[in-house]
C-alpha positions in Angstrom: 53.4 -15.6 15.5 52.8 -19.3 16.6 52.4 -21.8 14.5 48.7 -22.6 15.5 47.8 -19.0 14.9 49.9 -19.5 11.2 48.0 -22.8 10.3 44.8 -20.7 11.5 45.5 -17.4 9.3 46.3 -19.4 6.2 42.8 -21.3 6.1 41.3 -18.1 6.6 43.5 -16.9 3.8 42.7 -19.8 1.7 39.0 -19.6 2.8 38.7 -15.7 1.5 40.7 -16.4 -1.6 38.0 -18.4 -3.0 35.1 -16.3 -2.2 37.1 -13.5 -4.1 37.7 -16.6 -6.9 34.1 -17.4 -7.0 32.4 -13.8 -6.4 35.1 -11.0 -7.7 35.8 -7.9 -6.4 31.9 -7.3 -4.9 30.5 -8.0 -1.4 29.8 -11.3 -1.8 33.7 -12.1 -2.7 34.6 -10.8 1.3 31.6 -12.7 2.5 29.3 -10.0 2.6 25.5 -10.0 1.7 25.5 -7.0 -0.8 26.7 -3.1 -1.3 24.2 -2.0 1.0 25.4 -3.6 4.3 28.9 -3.3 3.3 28.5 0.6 3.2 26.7 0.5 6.2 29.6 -1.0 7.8 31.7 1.7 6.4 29.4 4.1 7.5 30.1 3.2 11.3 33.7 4.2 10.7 33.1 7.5 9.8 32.0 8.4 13.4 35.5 7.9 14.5 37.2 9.1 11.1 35.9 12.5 11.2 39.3 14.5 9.7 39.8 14.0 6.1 43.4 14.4 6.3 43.9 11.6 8.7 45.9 8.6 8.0 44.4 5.2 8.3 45.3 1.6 8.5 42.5 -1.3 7.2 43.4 -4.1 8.9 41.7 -7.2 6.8 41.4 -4.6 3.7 39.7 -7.2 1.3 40.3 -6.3 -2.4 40.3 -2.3 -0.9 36.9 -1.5 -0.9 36.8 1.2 2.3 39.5 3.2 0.7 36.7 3.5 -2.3 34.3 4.5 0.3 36.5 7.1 2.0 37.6 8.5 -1.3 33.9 9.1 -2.8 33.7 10.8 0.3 36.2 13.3 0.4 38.8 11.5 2.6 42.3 12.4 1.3 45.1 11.0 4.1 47.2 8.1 3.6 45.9 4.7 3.5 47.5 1.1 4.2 45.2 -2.1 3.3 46.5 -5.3 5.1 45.2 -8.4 4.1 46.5 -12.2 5.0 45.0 -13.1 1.1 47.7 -12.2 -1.6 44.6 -12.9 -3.1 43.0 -9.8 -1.9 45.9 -7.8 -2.2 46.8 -8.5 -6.1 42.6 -7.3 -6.7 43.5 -4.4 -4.6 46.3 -2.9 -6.5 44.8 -3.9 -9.8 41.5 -1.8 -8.7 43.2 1.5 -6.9 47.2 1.1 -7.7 49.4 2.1 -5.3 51.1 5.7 -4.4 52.2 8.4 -2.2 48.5 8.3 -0.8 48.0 4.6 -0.7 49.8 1.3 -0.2 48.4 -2.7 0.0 50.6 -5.1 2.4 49.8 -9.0 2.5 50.5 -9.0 6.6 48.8 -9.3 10.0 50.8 -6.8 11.8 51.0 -3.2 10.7 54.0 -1.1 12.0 52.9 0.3 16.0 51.6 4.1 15.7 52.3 3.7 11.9 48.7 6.0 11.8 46.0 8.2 12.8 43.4 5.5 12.7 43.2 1.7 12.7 40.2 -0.4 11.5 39.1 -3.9 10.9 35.8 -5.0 9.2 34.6 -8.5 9.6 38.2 -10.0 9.9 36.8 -11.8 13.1 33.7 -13.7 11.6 35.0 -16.7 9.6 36.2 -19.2 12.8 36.1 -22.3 10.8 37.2 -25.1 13.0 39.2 -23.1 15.3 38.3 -23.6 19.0 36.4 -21.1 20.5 39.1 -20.6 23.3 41.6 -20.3 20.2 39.4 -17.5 18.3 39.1 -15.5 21.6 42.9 -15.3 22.0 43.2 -14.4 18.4 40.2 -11.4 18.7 41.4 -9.9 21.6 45.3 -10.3 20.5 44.2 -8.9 17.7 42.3 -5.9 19.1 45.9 -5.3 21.4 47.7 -5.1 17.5 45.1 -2.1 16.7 45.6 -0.5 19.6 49.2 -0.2 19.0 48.6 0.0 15.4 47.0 4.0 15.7 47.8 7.1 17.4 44.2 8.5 17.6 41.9 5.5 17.9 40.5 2.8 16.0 37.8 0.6 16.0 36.5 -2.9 14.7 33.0 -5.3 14.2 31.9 -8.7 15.0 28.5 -10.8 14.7 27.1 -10.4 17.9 25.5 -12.5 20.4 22.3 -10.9 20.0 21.3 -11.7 17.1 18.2 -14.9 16.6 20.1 -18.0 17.6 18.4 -19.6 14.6 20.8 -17.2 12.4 23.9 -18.3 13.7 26.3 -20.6 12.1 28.3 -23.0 13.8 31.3 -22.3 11.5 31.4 -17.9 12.4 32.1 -16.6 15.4 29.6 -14.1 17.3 30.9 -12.0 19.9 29.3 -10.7 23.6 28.4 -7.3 22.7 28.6 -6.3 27.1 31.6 -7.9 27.5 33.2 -7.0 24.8 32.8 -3.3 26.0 33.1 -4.3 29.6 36.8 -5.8 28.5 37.5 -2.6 26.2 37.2 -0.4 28.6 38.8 -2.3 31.1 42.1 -2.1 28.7 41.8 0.9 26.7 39.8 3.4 29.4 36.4 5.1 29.4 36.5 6.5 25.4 34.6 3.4 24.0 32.1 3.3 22.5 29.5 0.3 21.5 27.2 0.7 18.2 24.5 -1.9 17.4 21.9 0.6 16.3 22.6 0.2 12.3 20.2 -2.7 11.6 22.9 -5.7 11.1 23.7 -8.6 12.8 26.9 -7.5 14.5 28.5 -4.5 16.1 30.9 -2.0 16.1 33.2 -1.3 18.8 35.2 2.1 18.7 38.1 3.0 20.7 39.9 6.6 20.9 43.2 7.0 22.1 45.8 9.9 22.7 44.2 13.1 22.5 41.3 12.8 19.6 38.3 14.0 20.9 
């Protein structure tokens, strides 16, 4: 990792540790609006994650709340959070502990077809001061790192471009929804799909891989 991208992980890092500081272990403390929307994103998962069994990787896991989600949901297979907040991490394993069926990393860069299924949920959203040119390295970079990252497929979100300029905040970063897809399929093949029919300001991107159908 350079040292740019460092500098740039550790203020997100440092950014995320205090909404968790200020907010606790809720929606608000990932920079979410509220439960709904957060299990709405969760939700968008599931269209990929459809074998309970499966293992799965969350890439930007917060304080752990998808492994929640998949739980109350029957999901069983193994689970890895990853999170650049130690912050996030420590909240994780005080709220789920840590097992044969679960572990928490503070990390980037999970192990290369570690799992089944990779994921990472708003991770991409907080650009502070970071150049635009920067963040698009870092997104698609980090996109690659999925990829690798899961056997079966995985998948990710980001504000999009089409949501009312006047909603847009100079310090997040929104993302092309077309050529975003145009530049996933153009890496990863025709099995993409693009989802920006739930009702929130972003989308989801999904990706499989190998031989999940």
């Amino acid at each position: 990792m350079s040292e740019q991208q460092t500098e740039m992980l550790s203020k997100v890092a440092a950014y995320y540790a205090g909404r968790l500081a200020e907010h606790g272990a809720t929606p608000q403390g990932v920079d979410w609006n509220g439960q709904v929307g957060q299990d709405l994103r969760h939700q968008q998962f599931l269209r990929m994650i459809e074998d309970p069994s499966a293992s799965v990787v969350d890439l930007g896991c917060g304080f752990g709340d998808f492994l929640r989600f998949l739980r109350d949901r029957g999901h069983s297979g193994d689970f890895i959070g990853y999170d650049v907040a130690s912050e996030m991490i420590e909240r994780a394993h005080q709220l789920y502990g840590e097992g044969a069926d679960r572990r928490w990393v503070v990390g980037t860069t999970p192990e290369p077809g570690s799992v089944d299924y990779a994921v990472a949920s708003g991770i991409f959203n907080v650009r502070g001061d970071v150049s635009l040119n920067t963040w698009d390295k870092y997104f698609q970079n980090t996109i690659m790192a999925l990829s690798r990252t899961a056997r079966r497929g995985f998948a990710f979100n980001v504000l999009s471009l089409s949501s009312d300029p006047e909603r847009r905040r100079s310090n997040l970063y929104y993302a092309d929804p077309v050529q975003t897809l145009s530049w996933c399929l153009s890496q990863f093949g025709r099995r993409v799909a693009l989802l920006q029919d739930y009702g929130l300001y972003e989308f989801t991107m999904i990706i499989r891989q190998g031989t999940d159908r």
